[in-house]
C-alpha positions in Angstrom: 18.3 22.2 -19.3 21.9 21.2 -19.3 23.2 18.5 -17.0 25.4 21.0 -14.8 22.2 22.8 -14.0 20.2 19.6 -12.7 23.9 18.6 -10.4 22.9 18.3 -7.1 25.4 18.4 -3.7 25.8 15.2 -2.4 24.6 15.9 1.4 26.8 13.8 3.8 25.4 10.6 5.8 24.1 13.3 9.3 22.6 15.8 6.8 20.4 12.8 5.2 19.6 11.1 8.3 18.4 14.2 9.6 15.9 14.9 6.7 14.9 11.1 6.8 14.0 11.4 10.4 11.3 14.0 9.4 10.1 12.3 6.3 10.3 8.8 7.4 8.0 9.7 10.8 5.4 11.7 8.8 5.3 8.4 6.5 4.8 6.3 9.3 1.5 8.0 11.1 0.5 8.4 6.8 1.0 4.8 6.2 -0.4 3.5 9.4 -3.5 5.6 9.1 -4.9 3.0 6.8 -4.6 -0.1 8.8 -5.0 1.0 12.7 -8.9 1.8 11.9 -8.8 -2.2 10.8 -9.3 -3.1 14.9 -11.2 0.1 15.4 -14.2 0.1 12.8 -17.1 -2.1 14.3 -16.5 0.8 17.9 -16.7 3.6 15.5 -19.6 2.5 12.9 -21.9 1.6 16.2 -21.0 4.7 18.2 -21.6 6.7 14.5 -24.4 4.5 13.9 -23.5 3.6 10.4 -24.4 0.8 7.7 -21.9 -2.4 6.7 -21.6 -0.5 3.4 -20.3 2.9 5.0 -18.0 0.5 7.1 -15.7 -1.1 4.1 -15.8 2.6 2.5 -13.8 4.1 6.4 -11.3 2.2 4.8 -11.7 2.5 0.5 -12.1 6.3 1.0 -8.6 7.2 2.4 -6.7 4.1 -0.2 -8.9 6.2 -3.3 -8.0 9.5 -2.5 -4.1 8.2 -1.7 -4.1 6.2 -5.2 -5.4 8.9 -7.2 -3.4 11.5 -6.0 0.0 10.2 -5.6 0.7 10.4 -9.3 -0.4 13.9 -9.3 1.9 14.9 -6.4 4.9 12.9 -7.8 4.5 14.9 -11.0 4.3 18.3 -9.2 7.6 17.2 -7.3 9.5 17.1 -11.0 8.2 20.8 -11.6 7.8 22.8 -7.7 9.8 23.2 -4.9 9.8 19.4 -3.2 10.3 21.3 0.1 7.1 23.1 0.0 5.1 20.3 -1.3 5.8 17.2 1.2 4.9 20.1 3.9 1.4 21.1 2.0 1.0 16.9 2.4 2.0 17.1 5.5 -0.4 19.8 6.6 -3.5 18.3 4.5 -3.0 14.7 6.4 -2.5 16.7 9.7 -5.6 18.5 9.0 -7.6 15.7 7.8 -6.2 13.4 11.5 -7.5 16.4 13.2 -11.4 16.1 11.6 -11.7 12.5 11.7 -11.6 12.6 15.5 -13.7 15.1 15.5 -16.6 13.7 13.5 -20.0 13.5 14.6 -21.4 11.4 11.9 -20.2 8.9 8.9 -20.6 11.2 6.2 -18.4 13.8 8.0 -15.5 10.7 8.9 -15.2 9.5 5.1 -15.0 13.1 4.2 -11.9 13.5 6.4 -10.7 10.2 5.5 -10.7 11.7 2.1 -8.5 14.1 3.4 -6.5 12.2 4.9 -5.8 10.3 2.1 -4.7 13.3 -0.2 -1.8 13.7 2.4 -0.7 10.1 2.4 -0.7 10.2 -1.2 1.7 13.3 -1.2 3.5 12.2 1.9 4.4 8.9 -0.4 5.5 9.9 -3.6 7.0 12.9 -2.5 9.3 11.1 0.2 10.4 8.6 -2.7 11.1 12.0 -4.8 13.5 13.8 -2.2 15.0 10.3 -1.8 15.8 10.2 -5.1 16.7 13.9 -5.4 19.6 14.0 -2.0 21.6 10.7 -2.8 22.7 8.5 -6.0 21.2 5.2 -6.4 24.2 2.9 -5.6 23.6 4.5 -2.0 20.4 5.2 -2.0 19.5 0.8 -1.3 20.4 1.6 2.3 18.1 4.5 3.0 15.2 3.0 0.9 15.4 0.0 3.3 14.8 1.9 6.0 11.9 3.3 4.7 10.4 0.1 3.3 10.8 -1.1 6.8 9.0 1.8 8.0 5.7 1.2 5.4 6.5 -2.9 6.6 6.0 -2.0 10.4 3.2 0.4 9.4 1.1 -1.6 7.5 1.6 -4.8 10.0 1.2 -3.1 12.9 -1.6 -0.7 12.5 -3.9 -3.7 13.7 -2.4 -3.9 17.5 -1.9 0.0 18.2 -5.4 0.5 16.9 -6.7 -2.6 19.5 -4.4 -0.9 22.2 -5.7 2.8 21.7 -9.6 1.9 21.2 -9.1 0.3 25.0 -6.9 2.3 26.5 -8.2 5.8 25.1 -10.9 5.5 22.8 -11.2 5.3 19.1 -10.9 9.0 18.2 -7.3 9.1 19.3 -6.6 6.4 16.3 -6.8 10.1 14.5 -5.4 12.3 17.2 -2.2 10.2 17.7 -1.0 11.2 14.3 -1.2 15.0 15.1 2.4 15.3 17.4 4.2 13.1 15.4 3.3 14.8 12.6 3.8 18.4 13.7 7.4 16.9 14.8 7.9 15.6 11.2 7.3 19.1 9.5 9.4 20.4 12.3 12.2 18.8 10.7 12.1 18.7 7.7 11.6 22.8 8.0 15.0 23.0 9.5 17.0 20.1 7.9 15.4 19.6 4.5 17.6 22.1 1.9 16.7 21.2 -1.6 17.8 23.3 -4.9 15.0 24.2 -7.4 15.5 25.3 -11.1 12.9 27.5 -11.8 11.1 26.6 -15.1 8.0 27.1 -17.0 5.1 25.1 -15.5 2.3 23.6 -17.5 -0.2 21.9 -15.4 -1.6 18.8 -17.4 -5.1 18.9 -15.5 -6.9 16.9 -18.3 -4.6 14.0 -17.7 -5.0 14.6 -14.3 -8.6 14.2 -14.5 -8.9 11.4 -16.8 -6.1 9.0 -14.8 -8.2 10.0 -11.4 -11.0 8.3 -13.3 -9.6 5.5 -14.7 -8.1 4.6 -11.0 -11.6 5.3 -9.1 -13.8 3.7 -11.0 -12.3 -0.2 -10.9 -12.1 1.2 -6.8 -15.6 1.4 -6.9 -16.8 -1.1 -8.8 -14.3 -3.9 -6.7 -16.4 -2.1 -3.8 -19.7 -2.6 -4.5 -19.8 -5.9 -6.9 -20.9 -9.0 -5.6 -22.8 -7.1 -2.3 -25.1 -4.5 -4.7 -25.1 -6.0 -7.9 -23.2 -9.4 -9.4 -20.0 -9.2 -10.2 -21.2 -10.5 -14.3 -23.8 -7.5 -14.4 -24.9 -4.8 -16.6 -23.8 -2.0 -13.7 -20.2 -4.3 -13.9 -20.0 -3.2 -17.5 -20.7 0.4 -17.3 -17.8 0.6 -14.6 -15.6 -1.5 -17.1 -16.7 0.6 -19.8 -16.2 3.9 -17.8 -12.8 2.6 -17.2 -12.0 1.9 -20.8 -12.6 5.3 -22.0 -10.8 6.9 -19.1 -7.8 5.2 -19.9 -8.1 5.5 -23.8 -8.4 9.6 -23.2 -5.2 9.6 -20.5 -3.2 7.7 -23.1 -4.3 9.9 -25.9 -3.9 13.1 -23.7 -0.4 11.9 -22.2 1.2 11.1 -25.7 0.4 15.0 -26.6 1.0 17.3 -23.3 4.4 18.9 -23.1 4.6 18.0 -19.7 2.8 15.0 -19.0 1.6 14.1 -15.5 3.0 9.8 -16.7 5.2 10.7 -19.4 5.1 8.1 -22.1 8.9 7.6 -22.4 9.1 6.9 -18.8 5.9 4.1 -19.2 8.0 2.8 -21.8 11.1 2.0 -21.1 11.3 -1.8 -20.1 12.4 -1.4 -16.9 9.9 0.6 -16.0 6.9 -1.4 -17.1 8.4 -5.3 -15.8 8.4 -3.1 -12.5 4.9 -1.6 -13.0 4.0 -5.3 -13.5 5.7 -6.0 -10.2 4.3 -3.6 -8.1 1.2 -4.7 -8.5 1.5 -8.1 -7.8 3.5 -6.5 -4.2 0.9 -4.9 -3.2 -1.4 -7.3 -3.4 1.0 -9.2 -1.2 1.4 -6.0 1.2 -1.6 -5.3 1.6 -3.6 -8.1 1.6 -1.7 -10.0 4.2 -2.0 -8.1 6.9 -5.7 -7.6 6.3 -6.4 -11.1 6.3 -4.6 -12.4 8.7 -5.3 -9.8 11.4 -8.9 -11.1 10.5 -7.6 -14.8 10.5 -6.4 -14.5 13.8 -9.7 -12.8 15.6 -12.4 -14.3 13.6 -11.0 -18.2 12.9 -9.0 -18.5 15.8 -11.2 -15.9 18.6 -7.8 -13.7 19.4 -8.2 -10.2 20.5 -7.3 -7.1 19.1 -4.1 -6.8 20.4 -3.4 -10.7 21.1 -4.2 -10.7 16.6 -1.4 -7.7 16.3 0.9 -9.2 18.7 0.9 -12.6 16.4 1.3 -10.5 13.3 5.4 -9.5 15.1 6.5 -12.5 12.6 5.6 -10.8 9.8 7.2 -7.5 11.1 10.3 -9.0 11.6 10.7 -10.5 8.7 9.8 -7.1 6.5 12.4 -5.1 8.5 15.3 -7.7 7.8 14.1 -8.1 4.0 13.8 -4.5 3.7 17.5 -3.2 5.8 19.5 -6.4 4.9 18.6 -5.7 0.7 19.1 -2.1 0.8 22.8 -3.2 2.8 23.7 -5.6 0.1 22.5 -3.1 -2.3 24.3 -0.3 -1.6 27.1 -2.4 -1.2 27.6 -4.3 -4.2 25.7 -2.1 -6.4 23.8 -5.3 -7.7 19.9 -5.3 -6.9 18.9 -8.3 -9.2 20.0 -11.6 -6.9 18.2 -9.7 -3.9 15.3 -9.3 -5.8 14.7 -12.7 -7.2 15.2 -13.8 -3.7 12.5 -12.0 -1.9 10.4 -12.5 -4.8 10.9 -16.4 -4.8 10.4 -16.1 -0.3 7.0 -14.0 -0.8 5.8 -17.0 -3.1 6.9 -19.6 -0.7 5.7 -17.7 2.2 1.9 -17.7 0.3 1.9 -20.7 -0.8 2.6 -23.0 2.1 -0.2 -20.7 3.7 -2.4 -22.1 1.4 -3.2 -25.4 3.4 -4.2 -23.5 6.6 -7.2 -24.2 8.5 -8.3 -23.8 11.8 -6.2 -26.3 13.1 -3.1 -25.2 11.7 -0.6 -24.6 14.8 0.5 -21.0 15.0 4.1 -21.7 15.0 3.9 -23.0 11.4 1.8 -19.8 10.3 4.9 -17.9 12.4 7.4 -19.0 10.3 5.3 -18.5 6.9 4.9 -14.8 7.8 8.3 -14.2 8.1 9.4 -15.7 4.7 6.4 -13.7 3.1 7.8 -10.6 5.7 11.2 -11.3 3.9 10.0 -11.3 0.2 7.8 -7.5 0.9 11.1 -6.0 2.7 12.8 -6.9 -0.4 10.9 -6.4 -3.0 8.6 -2.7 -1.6 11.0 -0.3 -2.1 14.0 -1.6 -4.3 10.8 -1.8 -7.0 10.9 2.1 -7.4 15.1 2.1 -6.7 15.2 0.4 -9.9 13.2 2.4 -12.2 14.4 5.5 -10.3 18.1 4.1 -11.4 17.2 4.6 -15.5 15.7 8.3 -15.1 17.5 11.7 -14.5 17.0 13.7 -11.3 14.5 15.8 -13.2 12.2 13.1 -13.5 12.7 11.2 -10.4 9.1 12.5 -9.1 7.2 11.0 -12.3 9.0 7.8 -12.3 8.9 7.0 -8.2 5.1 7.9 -8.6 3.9 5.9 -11.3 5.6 2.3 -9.4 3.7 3.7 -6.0 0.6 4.4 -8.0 0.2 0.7 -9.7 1.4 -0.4 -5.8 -1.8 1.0 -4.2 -3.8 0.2 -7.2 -2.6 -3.3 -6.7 -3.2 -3.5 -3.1 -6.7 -1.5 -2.9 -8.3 -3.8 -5.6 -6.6 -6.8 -4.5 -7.6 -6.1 -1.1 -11.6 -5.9 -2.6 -11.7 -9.3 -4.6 -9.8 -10.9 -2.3 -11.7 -10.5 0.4 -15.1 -10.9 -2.7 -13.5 -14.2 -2.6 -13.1 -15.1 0.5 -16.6 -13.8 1.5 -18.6 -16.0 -1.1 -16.3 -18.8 0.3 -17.2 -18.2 3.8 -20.7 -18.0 2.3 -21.2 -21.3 1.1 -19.0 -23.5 4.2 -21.5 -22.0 6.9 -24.3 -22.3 5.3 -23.8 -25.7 4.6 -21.9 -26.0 8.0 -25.4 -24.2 9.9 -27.6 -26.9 7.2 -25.7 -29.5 9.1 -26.4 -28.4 12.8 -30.2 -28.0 11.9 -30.3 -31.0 11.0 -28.9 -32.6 13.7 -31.3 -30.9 15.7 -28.4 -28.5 17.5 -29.9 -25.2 16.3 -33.5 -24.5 15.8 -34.8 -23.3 12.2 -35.5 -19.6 14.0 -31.6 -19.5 15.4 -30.6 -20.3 11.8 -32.1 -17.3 10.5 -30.4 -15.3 13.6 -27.2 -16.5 12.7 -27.3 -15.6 8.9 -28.5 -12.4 9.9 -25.9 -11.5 12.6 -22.8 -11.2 10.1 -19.9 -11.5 12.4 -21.8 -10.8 16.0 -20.6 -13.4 17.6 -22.5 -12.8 21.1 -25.7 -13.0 19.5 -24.8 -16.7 18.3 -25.6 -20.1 19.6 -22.0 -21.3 21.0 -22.3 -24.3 18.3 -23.0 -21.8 15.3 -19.7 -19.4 16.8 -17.7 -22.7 16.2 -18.6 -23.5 13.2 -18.5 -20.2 11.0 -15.2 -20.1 13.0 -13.7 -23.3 11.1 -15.6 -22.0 8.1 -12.9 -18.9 7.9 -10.2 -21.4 9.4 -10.5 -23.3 6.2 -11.5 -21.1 3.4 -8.8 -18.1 4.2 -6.2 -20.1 2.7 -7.7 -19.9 -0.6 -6.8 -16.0 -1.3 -3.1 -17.0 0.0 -3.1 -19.6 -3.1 -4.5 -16.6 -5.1 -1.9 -14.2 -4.1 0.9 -16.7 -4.5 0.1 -17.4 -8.2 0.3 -13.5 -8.6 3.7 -13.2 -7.1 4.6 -15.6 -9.6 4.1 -12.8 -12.2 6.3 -10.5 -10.0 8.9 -13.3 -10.2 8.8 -13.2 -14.1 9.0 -9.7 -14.3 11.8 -9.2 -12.2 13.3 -11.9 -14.1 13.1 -10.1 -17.1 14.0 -6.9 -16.3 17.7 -5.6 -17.7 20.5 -6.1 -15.9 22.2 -3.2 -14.6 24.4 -2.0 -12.0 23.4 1.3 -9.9 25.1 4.0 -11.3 27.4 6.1 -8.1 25.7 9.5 -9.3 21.9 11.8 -8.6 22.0 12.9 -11.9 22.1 10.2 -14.8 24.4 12.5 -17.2 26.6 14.9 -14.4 29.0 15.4 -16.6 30.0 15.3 -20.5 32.5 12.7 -20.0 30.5 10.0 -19.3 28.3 10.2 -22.0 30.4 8.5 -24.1 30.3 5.7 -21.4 27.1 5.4 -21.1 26.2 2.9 -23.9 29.0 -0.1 -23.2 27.2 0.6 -19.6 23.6 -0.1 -21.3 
């Protein structure tokens, strides 16, 4: 295909802020889906009467199915009609919103979480695709900060609408809210979205597709259920790990031969591309994990509410929304993405690190300001990830390459999400025990309220008042440990950034629009 074929119109600034309204508003309901259950879970597993372990999987089921699929979709974006495939997303997230309020038991919610899921993924890769397909990179810093603002308030926020729809309306509208917005969504991008599509022949690499969907679920699983059903050091740890292995040795072998691979190899290659794989990761760890653990932070150390814990987590919204609008201004402006990069990097490490000393004493002003330098570092760092890998690939592989940075993102951010909180449980763990050792033997709790206590998880009311207090401090003091944890793996995100080739964004959607710059091209590299 010839460079004059893949040219694409330039739509003016109305046209695109038209079509982002659509996509950006379908992302939001997609992306908050997978937080507002957060405040929402222990109402819905008693009213559904399910176990702890169908409790964490609410959550797991709709991050699996959005991790495993996005690369699929991304890949399907670079060979059908974008148009008609961010609507089939659209449709299957609507559909799957619709079920989940709908359930009458577990089984039927993490089914329809499941579907859920399989829109988010498509919803998220294929926004990133049409991004990248509508405007050239040198302007397209603007418009990805506003949509990494949007996944910022999202993911940060889904903790107090959840607390403010279980008490105003009920839990089932944590599903049903996402059906208007949505319908709205596909509503515009019906009428606004015009995208050209070159025809060509299609074939479907469903081998790699099957092999990378096991190679992601299976360290998704076993991050599940380690440490709770079997030790983490374990013969069942090894056949996941094994498992793993294999599935990944049989992607790579079938990638490197399929005419049109679902990762293509050259893309995985090229060293812009993996230093931002690298990155990813390690950001979203960082964007996921911190608004998981701090919502918990703040109701379980520090006895907030629902809502009071979202309303403290406004910090951290603020500061994603200025990372994520004032990079993609400077961006777009100067063309340079590097300085902006290494900054938010180096804020997201500060930001975790001085969280590190927190206890339960810690005043929340200081914890304030800490979430909007970490708020700072995710704005700039979420989106301008996958602007920069977008940058070194043609138009007709914009799909593949957004994909593959938001695939290792969610990988990074659902396993992280797991050990971390591994971590933090077997911390907790250890402090109250010894912390409810103590109180026995100072004759404020009774051998038979001990054995209450360790039995009553997180069930505050059935506590003595003195055991409440001291498995609060317990979290108070250990949760700073997983901020020291996530702080050393920024650091990695640092070096890879740091690495990565510099390169201004070039003013064009396609990478070679015309003959004449070909000859350009290399004094560029």
């Amino acid at each position: 295909m010839t460079p004059v074929e893949e040219k694409v119109a330039e739509p003016s600034h109305k046209e695109i802020m038209e079509v982002l309204a659509g996509l950006l508003a379908m992302m939001f309901v997609a992306m908050i889906s997978s937080t507002i259950v957060s405040t929402a879970l222990p109402t819905i597993i008693g009213d559904l009467e399910g176990s702890q372990s169908q409790y964490t999987w609410v959550v797991t089921a709709t991050l699996l199915a959005m991790t495993v699929s996005s690369p699929i979709w991304a890949k399907m974006a670079d060979l059908f009609d974008k148009k008609l495939l961010v609507q089939l997303s659209g449709l299957l997230f609507l559909a799957g919103s619709l079920a989940a309020g709908l359930v009458s038991n577990v089984p039927q919610l993490l089914a329809a979480r499941g579907l859920q899921g399989l829109g988010v993924g498509g919803l998220m890769a294929l926004t990133q695709a049409i991004i990248g397909s509508l405007i050239p990179p040198r302007q397209r810093g603007k418009y990805s900060g506003y949509m990494a603002a949007v996944m910022a308030v999202a993911t940060v926020s889904g903790p107090l609408l959840g607390g403010l729809i279980v008490d105003t309306w009920g839990w089932r509208w944590c599903f049903f809210i996402a059906v208007p917005i949505t319908l709205v969504g596909l509503g515009m991008i019906q009428k606004f979205l015009h995208l050209g599509h070159t025809p060509r022949k299609v074939r479907i690499d469903w081998w790699g597709a099957l092999f990378i969907s096991i190679a992601a679920s299976l360290p998704l699983i076993w991050v599940s259920f380690a440490g709770k059903n079997y030790d983490w050091v374990s013969a069942e740890s090894g056949y996941f790990l094994l498992g793993t292995l294999i599935a990944v040795v049989l992607a790579v072998r079938t990638e490197r031969r399929h005419p049109e691979p679902l990762v293509p190899p050259r893309i995985i290659m090229e060293r812009t591309t993996t230093l931002a794989i690298v990155a990813s990761i390690a950001v979203g760890i960082a964007q996921f994990g911190t608004s998981v653990f701090l919502s918990q932070f703040f109701q379980t150390a520090q006895g907030y509410t629902p809502t009071q814990a979202g309303l403290l987590m406004i910090p951290l919204i603020f500061g994603s929304m200025i990372g994520a609008t004032g990079s993609g201004a400077y961006i777009t402006r100067t063309g340079k993405w590097k300085p902006v990069m290494m900054l938010g990097a180096v804020a997201l490490i500060i930001g975790l690190a001085l969280m590190g000393p927190t206890d339960h004493n810690t005043p929340i002003w200081h914890i304030s300001v800490f979430m909007v330098l970490m708020g700072l570092g995710q704005g700039a760092l979420m989106q301008n990830v996958v602007l920069v890998v977008q940058n070194t690939v043609d138009v007709k592989d914009i799909g593949a390459a957004s994909g593959v940075v938001s695939f290792f993102r969610s990988l990074g951010g659902t396993v992280g999400i797991a050990v971390l909180g591994a971590v933090l449980a077997n911390r907790v763990a250890e402090t109250s025990a010894v912390s409810i050792g103590d109180l026995v033997k100072s004759g404020e709790l009774t051998p038979k309220e001990a054995a209450v206590v360790a039995g009553s998880g997180l069930d505050f009311n059935a506590m003595p008042p003195s055991a409440v207090e001291a498995i609060r401090h317990a979290y108070g003091d250990d949760i700073g440990l997983i901020f020291v944890v996530a702080a050393s793996i920024a650091v990695i995100s640092l070096l890879a950034i740091w690495r990565m080739p510099k390169a201004e964004l070039r003013t064009t959607i396609a990478k070679q629009p015309q003959p004449a710059e070909t000859s350009q091209e290399p004094a560029a590299d």
